[in-house]
C-alpha positions in Angstrom: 0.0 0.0 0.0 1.3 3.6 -1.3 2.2 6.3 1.5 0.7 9.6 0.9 2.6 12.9 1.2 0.9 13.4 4.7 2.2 9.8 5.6 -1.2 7.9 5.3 -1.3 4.9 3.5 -3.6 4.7 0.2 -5.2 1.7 -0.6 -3.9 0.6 -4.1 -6.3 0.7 -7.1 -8.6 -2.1 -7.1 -7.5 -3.7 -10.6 -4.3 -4.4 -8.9 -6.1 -5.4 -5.7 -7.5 -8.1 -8.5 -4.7 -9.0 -10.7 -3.2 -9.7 -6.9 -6.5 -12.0 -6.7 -6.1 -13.6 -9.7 -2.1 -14.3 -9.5 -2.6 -16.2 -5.8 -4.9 -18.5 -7.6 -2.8 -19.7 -10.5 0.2 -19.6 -7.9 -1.7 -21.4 -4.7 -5.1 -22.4 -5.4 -8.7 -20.8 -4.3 -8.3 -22.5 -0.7 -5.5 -20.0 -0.3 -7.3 -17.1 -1.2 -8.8 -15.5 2.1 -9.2 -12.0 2.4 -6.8 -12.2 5.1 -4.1 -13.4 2.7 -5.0 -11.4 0.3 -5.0 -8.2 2.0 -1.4 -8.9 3.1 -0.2 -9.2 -0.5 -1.9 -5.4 -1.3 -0.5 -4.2 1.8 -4.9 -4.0 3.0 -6.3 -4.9 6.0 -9.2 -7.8 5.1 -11.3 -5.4 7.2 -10.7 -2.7 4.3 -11.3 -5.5 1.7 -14.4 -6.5 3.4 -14.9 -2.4 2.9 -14.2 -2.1 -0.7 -16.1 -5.6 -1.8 -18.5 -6.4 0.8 -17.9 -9.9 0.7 -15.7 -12.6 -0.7 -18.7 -13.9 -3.2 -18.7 -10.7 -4.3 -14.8 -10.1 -4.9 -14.3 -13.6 -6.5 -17.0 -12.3 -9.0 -15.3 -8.9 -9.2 -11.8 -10.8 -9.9 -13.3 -13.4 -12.7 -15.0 -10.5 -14.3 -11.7 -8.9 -14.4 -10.2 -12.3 -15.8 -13.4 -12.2 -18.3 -12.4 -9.0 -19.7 -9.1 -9.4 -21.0 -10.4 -12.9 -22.1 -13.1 -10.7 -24.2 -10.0 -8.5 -25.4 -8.0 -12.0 -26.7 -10.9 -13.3 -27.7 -11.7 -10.4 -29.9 -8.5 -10.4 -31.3 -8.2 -13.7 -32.6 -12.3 -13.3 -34.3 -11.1 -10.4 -35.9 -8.0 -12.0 -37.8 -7.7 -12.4 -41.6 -8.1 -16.4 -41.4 -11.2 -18.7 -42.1 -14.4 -18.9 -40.3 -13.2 -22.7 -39.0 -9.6 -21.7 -38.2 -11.2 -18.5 -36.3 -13.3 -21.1 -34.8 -10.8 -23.8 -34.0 -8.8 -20.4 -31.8 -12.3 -19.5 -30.3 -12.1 -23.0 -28.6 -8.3 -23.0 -27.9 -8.9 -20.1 -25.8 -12.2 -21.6 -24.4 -10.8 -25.0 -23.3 -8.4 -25.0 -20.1 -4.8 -25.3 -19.9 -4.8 -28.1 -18.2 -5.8 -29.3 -14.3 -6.1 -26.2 -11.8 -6.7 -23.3 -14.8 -6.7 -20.4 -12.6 -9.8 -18.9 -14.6 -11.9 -22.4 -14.6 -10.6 -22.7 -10.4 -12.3 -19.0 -10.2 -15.2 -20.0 -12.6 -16.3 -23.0 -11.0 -16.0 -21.4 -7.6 -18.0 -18.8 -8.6 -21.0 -21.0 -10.5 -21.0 -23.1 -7.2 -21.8 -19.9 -5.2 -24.0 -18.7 -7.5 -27.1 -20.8 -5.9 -27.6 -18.7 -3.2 -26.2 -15.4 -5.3 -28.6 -12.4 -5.1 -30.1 -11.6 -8.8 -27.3 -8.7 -9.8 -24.7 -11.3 -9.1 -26.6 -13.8 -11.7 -27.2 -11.0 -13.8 -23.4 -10.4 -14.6 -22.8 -13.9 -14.5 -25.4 -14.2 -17.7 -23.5 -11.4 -18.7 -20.0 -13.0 -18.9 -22.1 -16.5 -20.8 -23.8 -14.2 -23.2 -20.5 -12.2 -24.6 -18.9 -16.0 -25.5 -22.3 -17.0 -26.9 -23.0 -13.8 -29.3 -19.3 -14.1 -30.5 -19.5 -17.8 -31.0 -23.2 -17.5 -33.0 -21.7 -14.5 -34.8 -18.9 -16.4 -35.9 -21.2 -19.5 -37.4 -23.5 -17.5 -39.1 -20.4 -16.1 -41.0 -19.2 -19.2 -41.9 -22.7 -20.9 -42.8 -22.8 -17.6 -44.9 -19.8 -17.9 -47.0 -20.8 -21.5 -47.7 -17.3 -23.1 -45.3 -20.1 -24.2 -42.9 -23.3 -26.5 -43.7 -26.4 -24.7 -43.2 -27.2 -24.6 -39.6 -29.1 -22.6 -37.0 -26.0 -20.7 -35.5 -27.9 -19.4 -32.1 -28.8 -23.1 -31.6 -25.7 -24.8 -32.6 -23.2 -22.5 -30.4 -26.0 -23.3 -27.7 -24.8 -26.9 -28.1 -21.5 -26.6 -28.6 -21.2 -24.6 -25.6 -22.8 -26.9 -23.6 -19.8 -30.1 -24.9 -17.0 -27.2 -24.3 -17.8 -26.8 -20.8 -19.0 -30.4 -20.2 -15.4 -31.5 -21.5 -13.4 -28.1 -19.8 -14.3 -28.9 -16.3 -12.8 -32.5 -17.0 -10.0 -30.8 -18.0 -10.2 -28.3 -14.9 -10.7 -30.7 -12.0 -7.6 -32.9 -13.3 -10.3 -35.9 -14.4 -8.3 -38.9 -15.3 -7.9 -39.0 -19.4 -9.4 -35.5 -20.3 -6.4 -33.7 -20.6 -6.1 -31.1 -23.1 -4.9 -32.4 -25.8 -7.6 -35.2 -26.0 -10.7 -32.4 -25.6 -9.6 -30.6 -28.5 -9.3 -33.9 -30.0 -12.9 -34.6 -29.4 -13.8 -31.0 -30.6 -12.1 -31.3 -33.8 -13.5 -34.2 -34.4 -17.1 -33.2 -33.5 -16.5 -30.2 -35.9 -15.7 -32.0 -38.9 -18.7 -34.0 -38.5 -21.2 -31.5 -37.9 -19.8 -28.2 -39.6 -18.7 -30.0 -43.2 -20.6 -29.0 -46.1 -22.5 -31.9 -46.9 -22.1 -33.7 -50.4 -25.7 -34.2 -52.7 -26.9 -37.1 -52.0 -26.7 -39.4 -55.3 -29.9 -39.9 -57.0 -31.4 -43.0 -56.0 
């Protein structure tokens, strides 16, 4: 924590407080993050924490929108590059499907989800909020494709409805450490579920 000119300490900006959030769960787990620990690596009291976020619920969601954002900023980056709809598509899910067992973001996603039950309607709110920016880039990205004739013709709100649903079916595999779904192996899957569902289809011969 900074000292001001007058020799009072100023509590340090709260992205920082969050990028301080975000960098004890990659480098210890969630279980380590208590606002107690957390205030002693911003130089805070978890009694000013408590302060600024309220809550731990609510700072965990503070610290994975945080995470969401520059995701969003990635994200858009790699939608906007001069490539193909499917190789635009095939980085979409790279960037969706964890790095492996413990993924800080997943860790902090999961955590967050499993809190959500009991999460006042604001909370949900911005937690529909972070589902729905993947989803419209996703759809928006299919219907491009369907439209330049490199994907088959299908319903693109619907399909990236689905294909949601196997990414995160397959990324929490991936994020609890489940035996056999590492990596490597989901985007094998996803590939391979892409080739069959997204291929133009051939006429079929006349009978």
């Amino acid at each position: 924590m900074a000292a001001t000119a007058g020799g009072r300490r100023q509590a340090p900006p709260r992205e920082d407080v969050l990028a301080a959030a975000m960098a004890m769960i990659a480098e210890r787990g969630l279980e380590k993050l208590t606002m107690a620990a957390l205030g002693r690596e911003v130089g805070m009291s978890s009694g000013h924490l408590l302060y600024y976020f309220g809550s731990k619920d609510e700072l965990l969601l503070r610290t994975l929108e945080w995470s969401e954002e520059r995701l969003g900023t990635e994200r858009g980056r790699l939608l906007t590059r001069p490539a193909t709809a499917r190789e635009r598509l095939d980085a979409y899910v790279g960037l969706y499907v964890p790095d492996g067992h413990r993924d800080p973001h997943w860790t902090l996603w999961l955590e967050v989800w499993n809190r959500s039950q009991n999460a006042a309607a604001d909370a949900r709110e911005r937690q529909s909020a972070i589902e729905g920016a993947w989803h419209r880039d996703l759809a928006a990205l299919l219907a491009e494709g369907v439209s330049r004739g490199e994907f088959r013709a299908v319903d693109p709100d619907r399909f990236a409805t689905r294909l949601r649903a196997l990414l995160d079916g397959l990324a929490i595999q991936v994020a609890i450490g489940l035996r056999g779904a590492d990596r490597a192996a989901v985007l094998g899957h996803v590939e391979e579920f892409l080739d069959e569902a997204l291929h133009p289809r051939p006429p079929r011969p006349d009978a």
